[in-house]
TIVODREN-605803 format. One line per field, with one value per atom (N, C-alpha, C, O): residue number from 1; x, y, z. Coordinates in nm, 3 decimals, decimal comma. Each point is the difference from the previous one (the first is absolute). Example, Ala and Ser with C-alpha at 12.3 -4.5 7.8 and 13.67 -1.06 7.14 Angstrom:
% TIVODREN-605803
seq [1  1  1  1  2  2  2  2]
x [1,319  -0,089  0,090  0,104  -0,139  0,082  -0,077  0,051]
y [-0,569  0,119  0,120  -0,002  0,107  0,119  0,109  0,111]
z [0,780  0,000  0,000  0,066  -0,138  0,006  0,073  0,017]
***
This chain:
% TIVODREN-605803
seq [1  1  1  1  2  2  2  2  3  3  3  3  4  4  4  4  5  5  5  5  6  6  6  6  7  7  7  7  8  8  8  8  9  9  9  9  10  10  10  10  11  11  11  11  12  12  12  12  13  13  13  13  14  14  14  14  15  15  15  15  16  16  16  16  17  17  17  17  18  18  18  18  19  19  19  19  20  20  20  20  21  21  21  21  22  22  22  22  23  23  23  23  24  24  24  24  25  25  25  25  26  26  26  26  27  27  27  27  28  28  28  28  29  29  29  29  30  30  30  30  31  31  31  31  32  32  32  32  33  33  33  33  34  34  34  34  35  35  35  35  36  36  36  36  37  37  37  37  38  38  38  38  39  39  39  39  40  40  40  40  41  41  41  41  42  42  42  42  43  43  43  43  44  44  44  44  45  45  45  45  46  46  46  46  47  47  47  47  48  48  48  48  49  49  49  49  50  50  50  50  51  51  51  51  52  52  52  52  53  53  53  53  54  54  54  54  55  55  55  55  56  56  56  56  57  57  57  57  58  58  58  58  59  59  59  59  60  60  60  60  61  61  61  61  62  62  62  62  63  63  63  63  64  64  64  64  65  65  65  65  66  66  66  66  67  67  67  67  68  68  68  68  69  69  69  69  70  70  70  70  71  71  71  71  72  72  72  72  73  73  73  73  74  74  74  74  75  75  75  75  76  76  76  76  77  77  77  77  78  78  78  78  79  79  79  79  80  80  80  80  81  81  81  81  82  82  82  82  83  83  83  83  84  84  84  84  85  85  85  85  86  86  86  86  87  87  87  87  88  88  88  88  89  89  89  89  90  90  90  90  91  91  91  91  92  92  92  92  93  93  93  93  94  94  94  94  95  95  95  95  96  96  96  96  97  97  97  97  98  98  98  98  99  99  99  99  100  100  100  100  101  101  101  101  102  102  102  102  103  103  103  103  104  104  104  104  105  105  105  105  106  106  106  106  107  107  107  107  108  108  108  108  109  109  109  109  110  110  110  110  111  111  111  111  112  112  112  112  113  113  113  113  114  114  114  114  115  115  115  115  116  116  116  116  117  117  117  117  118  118  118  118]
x [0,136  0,100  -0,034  -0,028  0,034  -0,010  0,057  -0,077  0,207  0,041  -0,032  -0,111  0,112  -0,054  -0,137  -0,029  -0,088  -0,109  -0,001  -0,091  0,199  -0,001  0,040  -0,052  0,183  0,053  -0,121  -0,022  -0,079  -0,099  -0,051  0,031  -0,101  -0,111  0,073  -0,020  0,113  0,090  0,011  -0,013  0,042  -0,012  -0,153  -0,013  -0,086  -0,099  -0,072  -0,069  0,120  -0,060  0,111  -0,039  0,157  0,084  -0,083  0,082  -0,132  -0,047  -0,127  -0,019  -0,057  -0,153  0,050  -0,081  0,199  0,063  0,063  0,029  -0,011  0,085  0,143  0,062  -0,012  0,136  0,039  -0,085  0,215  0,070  -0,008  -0,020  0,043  0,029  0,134  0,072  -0,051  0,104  0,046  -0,077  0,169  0,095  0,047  0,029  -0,025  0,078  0,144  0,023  0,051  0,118  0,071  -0,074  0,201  0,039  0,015  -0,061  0,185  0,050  -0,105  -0,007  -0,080  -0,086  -0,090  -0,042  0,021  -0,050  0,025  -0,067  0,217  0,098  0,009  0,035  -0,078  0,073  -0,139  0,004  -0,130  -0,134  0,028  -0,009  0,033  -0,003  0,107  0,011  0,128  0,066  -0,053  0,040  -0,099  -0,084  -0,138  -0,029  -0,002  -0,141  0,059  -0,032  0,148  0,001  0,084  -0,071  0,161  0,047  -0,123  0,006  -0,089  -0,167  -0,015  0,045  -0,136  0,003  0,083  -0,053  0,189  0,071  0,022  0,057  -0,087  -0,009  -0,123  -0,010  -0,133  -0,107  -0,064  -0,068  0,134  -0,008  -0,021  0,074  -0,141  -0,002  0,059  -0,042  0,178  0,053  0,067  0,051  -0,061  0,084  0,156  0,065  -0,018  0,128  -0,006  -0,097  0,239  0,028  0,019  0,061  -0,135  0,016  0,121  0,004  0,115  0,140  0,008  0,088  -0,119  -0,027  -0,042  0,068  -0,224  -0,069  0,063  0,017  0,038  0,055  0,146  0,055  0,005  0,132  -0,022  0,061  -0,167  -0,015  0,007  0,108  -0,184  -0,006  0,085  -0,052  0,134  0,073  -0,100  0,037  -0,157  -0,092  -0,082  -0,028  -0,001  -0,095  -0,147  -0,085  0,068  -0,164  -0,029  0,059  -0,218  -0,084  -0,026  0,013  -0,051  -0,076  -0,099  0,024  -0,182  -0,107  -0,010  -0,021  0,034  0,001  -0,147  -0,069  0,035  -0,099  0,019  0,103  -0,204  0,031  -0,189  -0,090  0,076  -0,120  -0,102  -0,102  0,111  -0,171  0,010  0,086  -0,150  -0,028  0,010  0,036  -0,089  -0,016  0,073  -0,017  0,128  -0,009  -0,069  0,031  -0,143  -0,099  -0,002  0,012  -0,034  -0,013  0,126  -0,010  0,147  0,105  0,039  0,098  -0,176  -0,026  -0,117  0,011  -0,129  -0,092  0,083  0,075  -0,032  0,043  0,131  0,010  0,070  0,103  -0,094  -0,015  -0,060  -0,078  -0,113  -0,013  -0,078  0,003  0,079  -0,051  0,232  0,054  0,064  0,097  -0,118  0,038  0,177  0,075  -0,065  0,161  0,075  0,114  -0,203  0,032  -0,058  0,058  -0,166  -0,086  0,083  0,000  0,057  0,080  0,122  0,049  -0,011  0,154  -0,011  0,088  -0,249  -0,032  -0,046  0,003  -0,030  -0,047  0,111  -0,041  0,179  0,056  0,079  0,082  -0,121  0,051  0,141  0,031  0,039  0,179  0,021  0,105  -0,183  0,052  0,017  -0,043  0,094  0,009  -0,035  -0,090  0,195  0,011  -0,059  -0,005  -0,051  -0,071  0,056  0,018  0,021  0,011  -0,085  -0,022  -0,016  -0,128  0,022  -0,027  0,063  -0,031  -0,042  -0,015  -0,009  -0,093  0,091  0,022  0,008  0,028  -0,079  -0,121  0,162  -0,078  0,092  0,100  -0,135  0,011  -0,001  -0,077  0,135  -0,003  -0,155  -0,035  -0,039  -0,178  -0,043  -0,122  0,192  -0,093  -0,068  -0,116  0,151  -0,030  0,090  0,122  -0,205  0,081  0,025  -0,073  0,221  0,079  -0,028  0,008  -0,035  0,000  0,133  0,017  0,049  0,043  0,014  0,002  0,010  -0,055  0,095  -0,014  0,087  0,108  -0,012  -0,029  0,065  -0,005  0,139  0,089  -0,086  0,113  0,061  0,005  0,058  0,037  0,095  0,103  -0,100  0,176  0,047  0,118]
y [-1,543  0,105  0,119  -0,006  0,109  0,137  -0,011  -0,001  -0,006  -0,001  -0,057  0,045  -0,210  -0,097  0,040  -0,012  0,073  0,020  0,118  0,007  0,095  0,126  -0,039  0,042  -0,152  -0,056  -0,036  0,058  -0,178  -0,042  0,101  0,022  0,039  0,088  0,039  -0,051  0,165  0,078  -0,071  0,052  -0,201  -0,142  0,003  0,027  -0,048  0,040  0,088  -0,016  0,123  0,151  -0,028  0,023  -0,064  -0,003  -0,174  -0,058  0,018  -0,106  0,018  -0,044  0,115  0,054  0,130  0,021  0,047  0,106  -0,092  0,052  -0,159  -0,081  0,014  0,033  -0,049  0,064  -0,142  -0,071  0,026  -0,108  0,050  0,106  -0,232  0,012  0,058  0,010  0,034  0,056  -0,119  -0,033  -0,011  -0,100  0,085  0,119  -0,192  0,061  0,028  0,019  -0,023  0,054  0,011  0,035  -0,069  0,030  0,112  0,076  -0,041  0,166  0,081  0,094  -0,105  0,131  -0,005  0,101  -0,242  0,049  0,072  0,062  -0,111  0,051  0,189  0,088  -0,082  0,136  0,116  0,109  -0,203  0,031  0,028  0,118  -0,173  -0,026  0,040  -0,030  0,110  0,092  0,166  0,097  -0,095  0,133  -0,029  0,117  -0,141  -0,018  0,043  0,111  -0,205  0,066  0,092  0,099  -0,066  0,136  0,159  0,098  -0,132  0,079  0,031  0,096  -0,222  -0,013  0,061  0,075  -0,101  0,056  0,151  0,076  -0,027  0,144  0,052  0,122  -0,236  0,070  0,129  0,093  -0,139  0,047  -0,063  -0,096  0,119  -0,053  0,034  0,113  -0,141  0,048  -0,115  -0,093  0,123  -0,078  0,007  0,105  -0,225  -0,011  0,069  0,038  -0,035  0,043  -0,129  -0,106  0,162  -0,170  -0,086  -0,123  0,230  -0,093  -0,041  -0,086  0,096  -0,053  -0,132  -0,093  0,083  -0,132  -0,069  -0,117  0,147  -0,090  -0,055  -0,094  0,195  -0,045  -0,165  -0,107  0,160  -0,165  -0,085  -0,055  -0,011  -0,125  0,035  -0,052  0,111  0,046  -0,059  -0,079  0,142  -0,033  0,154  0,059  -0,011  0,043  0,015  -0,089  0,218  -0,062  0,151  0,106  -0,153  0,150  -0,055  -0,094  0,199  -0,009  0,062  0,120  -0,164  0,069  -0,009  -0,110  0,205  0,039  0,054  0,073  -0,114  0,075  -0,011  -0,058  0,116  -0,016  0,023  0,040  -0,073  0,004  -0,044  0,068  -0,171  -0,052  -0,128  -0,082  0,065  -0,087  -0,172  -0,063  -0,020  -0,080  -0,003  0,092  -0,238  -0,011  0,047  0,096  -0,182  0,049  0,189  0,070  -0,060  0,185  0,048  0,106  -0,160  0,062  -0,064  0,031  -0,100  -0,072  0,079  0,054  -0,071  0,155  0,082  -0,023  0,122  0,136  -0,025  0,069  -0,168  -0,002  -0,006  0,086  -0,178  -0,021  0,072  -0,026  0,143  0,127  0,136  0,106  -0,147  0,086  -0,010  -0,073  0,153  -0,070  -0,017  -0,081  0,165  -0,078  -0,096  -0,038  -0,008  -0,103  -0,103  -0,106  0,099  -0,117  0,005  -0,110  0,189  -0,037  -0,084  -0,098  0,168  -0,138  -0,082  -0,075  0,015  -0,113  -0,110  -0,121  0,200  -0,064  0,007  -0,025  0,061  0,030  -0,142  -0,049  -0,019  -0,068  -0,075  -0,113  0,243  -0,006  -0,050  -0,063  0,074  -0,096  -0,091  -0,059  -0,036  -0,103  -0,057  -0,081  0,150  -0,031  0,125  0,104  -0,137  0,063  -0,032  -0,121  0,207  -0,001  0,111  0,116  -0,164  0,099  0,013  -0,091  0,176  -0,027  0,113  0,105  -0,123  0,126  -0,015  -0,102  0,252  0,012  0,059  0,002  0,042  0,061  0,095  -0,040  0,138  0,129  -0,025  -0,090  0,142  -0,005  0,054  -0,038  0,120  0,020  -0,100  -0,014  -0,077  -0,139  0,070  -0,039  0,131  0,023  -0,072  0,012  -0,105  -0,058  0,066  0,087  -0,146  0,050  -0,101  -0,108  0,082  -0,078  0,061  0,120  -0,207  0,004  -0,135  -0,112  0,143  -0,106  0,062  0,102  -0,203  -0,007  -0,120  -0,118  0,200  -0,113  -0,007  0,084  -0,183  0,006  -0,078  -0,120  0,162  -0,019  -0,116  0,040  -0,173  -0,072  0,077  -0,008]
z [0,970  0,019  -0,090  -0,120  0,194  -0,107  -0,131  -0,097  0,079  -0,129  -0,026  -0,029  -0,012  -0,085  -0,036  -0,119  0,225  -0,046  -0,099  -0,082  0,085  -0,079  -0,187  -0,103  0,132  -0,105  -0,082  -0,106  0,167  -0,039  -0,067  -0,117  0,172  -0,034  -0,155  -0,110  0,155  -0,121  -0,116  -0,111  0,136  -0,137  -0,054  -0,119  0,182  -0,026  -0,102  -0,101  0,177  -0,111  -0,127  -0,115  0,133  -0,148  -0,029  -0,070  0,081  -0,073  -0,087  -0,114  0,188  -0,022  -0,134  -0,090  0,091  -0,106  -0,112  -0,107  0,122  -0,106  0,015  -0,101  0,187  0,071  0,044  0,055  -0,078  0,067  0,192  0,059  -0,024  0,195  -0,011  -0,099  0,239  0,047  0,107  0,091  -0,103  0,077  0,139  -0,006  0,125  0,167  -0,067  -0,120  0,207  -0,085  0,217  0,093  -0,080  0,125  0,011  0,075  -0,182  0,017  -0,017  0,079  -0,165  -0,001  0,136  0,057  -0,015  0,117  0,146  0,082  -0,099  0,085  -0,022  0,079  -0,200  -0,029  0,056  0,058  -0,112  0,105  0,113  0,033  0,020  0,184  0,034  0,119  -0,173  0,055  -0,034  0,063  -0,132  -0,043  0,082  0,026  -0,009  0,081  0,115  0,041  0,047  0,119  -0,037  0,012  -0,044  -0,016  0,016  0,074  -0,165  0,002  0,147  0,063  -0,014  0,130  0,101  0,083  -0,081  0,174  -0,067  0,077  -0,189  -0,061  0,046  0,019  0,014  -0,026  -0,059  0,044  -0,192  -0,131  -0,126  -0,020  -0,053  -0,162  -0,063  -0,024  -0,067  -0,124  -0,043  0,063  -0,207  -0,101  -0,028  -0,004  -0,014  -0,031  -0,148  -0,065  0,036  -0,146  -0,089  0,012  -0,100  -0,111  0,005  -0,003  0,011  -0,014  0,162  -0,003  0,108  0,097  0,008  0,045  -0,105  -0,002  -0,090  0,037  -0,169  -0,098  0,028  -0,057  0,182  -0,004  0,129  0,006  0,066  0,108  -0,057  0,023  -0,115  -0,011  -0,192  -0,098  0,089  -0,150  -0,148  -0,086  0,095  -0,100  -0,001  0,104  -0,233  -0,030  0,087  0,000  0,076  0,089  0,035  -0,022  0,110  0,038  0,148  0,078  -0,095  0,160  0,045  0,007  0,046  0,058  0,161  0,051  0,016  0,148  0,044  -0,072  0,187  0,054  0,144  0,035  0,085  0,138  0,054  -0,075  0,202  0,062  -0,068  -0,010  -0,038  -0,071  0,066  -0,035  0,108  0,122  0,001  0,099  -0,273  -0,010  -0,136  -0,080  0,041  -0,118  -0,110  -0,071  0,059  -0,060  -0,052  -0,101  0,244  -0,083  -0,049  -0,062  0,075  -0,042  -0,158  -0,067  0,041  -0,135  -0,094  -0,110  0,204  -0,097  0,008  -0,095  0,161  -0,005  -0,124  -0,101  0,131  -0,211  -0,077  -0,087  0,100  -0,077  -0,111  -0,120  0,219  -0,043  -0,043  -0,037  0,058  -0,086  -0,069  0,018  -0,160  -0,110  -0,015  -0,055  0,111  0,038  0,075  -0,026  0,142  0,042  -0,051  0,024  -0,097  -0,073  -0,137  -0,055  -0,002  -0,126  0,037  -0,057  0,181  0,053  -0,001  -0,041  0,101  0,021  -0,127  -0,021  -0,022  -0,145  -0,137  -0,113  0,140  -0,096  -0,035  0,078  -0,224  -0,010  -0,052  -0,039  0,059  0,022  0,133  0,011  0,104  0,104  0,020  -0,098  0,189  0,022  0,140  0,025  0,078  0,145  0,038  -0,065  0,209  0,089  0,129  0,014  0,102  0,088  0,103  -0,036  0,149  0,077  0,150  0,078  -0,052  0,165  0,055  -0,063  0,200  0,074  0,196  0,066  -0,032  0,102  0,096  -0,021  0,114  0,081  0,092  0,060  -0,060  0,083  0,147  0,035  0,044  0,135  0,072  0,112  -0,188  -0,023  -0,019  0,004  -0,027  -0,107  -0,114  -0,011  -0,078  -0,131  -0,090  0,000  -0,094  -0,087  -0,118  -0,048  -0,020  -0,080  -0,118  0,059  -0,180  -0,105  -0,120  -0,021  -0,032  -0,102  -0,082  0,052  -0,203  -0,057  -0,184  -0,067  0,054  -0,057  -0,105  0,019  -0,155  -0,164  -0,042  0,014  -0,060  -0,113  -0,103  0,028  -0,175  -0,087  -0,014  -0,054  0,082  0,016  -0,105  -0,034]
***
């Protein structure tokens, strides 16, 4: 499954950094995958406002968004190469991770990918 493989990975690079794993989490994933498709039937990219993402699942959290990078994989390089989405990912005040990806009525996919603080 996409997410689980994204979760993976993301545990990964914070393991290889000296970074504890990031645990699934329901709500945050839930809170993914209503912003993902939200993105999507917008066929648009934008970010919620912090008190947005923190008020879903009522914890402390961030969030890295992207859209059209075709394969997991590349929507993982592309955070990955920016230093702001690779600092989310690696920040070790997180805890939970939630990830999901929609799709556009184009079939352009929507990713968002959501941390947070219990």
């Amino acid at each position: 499954m996409i997410t689980q493989d994204l979760l993976a990975a993301v545990n990964a690079y914070r393991r290889q950094a000296g970074v504890a794993e990031l645990s699934e989490n329901s709500c945050a994933d839930a809170s993914a995958l209503i912003h993902a498709k939200s993105q999507a039937a917008a066929n648009r990219m934008y970010h919620r406002t912090l008190s947005q993402v923190e008020n879903a699942c009522k914890m402390v959290g961030g969030e890295n968004i992207a859209f059209g990078y075709a394969t997991p994989a590349a929507v993982l390089k592309g955070w990955w190469g920016s230093p702001g989405h690779r600092a989310n990912m690696l920040d070790a005040r997180y805890r939970y991770m939630g990830i999901a990806v929609a799709y556009s009525a184009s079939g352009t996919p929507y990713y968002t990918q959501v941390f947070y603080i219990p």
